[in-house]
C-alpha positions as CSV (number, residue, x, y, z in Angstrom):
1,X,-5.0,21.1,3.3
2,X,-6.2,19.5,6.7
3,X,-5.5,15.6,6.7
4,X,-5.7,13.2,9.3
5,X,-3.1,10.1,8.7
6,X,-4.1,7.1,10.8
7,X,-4.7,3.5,10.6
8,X,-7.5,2.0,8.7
9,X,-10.7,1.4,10.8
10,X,-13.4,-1.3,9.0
11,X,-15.8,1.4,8.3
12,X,-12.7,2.4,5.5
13,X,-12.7,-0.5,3.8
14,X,-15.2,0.6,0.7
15,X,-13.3,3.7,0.1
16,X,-9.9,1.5,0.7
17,X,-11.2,-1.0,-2.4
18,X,-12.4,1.7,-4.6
19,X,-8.6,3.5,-4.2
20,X,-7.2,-0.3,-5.2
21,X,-9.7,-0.1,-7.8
22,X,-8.4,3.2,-9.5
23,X,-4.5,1.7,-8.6
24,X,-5.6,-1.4,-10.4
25,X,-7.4,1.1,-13.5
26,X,-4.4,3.5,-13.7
27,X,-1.9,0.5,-14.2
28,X,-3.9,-0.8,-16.8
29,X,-5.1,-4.2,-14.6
30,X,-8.6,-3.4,-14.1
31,X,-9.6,-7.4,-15.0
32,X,-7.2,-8.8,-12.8
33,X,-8.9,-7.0,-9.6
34,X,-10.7,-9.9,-8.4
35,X,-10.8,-9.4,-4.3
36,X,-13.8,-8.1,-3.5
37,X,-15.2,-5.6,-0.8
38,X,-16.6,-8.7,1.1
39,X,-13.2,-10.5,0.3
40,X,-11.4,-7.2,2.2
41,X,-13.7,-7.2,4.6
42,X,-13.2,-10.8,6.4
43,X,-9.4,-10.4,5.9
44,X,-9.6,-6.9,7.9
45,X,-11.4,-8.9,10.2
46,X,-8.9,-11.9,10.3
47,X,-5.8,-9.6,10.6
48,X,-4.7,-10.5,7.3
49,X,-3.7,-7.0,6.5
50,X,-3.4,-3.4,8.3
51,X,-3.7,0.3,6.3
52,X,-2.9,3.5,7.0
53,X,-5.1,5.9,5.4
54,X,-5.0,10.1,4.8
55,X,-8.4,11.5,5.4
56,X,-9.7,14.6,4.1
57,X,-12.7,15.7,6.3
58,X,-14.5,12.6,5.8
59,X,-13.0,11.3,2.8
60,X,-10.3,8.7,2.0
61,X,-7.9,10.1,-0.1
62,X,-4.7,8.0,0.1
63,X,-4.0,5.0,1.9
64,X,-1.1,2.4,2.3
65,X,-2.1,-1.5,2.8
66,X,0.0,-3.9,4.0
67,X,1.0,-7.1,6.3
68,X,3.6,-8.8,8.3
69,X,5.8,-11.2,6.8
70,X,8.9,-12.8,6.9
71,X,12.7,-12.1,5.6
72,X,14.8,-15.9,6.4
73,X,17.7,-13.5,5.5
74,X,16.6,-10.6,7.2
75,X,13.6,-11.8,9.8
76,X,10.5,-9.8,10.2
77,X,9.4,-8.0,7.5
78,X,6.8,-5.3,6.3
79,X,5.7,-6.0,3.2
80,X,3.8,-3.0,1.5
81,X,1.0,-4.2,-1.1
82,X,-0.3,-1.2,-2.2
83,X,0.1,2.4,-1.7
84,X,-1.7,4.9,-3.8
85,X,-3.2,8.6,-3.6
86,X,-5.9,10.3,-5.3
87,X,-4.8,11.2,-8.4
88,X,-6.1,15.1,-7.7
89,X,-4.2,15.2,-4.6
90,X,-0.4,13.7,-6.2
91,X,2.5,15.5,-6.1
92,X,0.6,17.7,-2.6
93,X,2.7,15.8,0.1
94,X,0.0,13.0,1.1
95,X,1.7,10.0,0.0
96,X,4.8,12.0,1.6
97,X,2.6,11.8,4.9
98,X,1.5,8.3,4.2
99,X,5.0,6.9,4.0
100,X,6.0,8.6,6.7
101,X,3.3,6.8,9.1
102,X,4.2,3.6,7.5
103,X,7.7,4.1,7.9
104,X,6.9,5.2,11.7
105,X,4.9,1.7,11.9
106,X,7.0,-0.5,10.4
107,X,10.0,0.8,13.2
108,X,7.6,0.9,16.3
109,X,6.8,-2.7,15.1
110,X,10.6,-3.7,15.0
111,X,10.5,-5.0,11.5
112,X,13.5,-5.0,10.0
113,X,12.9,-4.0,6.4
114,X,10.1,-2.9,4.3
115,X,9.4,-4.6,0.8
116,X,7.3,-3.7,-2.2
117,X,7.0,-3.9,-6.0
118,X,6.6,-0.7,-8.3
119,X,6.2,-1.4,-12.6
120,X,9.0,-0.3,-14.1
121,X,7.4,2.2,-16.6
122,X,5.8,4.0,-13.3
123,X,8.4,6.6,-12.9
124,X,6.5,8.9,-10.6
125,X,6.5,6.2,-8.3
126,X,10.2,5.6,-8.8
127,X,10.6,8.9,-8.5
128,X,8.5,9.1,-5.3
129,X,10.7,5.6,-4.0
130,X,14.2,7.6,-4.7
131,X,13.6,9.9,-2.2
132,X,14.2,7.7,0.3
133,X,17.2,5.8,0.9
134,X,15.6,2.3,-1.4
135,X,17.7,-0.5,-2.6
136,X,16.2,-1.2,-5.7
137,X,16.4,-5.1,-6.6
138,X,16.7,-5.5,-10.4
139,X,18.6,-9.3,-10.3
140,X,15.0,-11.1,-9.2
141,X,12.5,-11.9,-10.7
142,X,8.4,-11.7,-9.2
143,X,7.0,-15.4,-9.8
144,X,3.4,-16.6,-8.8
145,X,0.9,-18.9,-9.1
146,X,-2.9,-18.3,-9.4
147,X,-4.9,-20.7,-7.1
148,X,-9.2,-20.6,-6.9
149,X,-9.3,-18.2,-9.4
């Protein structure tokens, strides 16, 4: 399979949502997708958030979205929001690609760790995440609060 892993132009952005959109359908959250294209859009444009994508000819078929942040422990920080691959193309070595770049950015960028969530019921993920040498944080807990929703 011919891929090209790079980072996400605008022009990616519908095929970017409509990969959150199946993340969002496969972990049974479809409702609570509420960004929308136009919403990713003017973030792209602000800088609120960077991608790396894996393109198939001229198709987006895995990608990896996330921003700069900041550790008061640790200092910078990559914080990973989403990462997901088609699900025809799992298991094939994209997100293995994917990560890679990501992992290749968040170094060249001098960030000192990389952070992200995974459910705990999506082993495939975990199992993905093991591979790698992950510190996995089961002591805290994920709190939020919903504003302008």
């Amino acid at each position: 399979m011919k891929l090209h892993i790079r980072k996400a132009k605008k022009r990616d952005l519908p095929s970017i949502y409509q990969l959150v959109a199946e993340l969002a359908k496969y972990e049974k959250a479809e409702d609570q997708l509420t960004a929308t294209l136009d919403d990713y859009i003017m973030d792209f444009e602000k800088g609120s958030f960077e991608c790396i994508v894996a393109e198939k000819v001229d198709s987006i078929i895995g990608m990896a979205l996330y921003y700069g942040t900041y550790s008061t422990w640790k200092g910078r920080m990559l914080y990973l929001e989403d990462f997901v691959v088609e699900e025809k193309y799992r298991g094939s070595g994209v997100g293995k690609m994917i990560f890679s770049k990501l992992l290749e950015e968040a170094r060249r960028k001098e960030y000192r760790l990389i952070k992200w969530q995974v459910l705990d019921w999506n082993q495939p993920a975990i199992n993905f995440y093991e591979k790698y040498e992950v510190h996995t944080d089961k002591e805290w807990w994920n709190m939020k609060i919903f504003l302008n929703t």
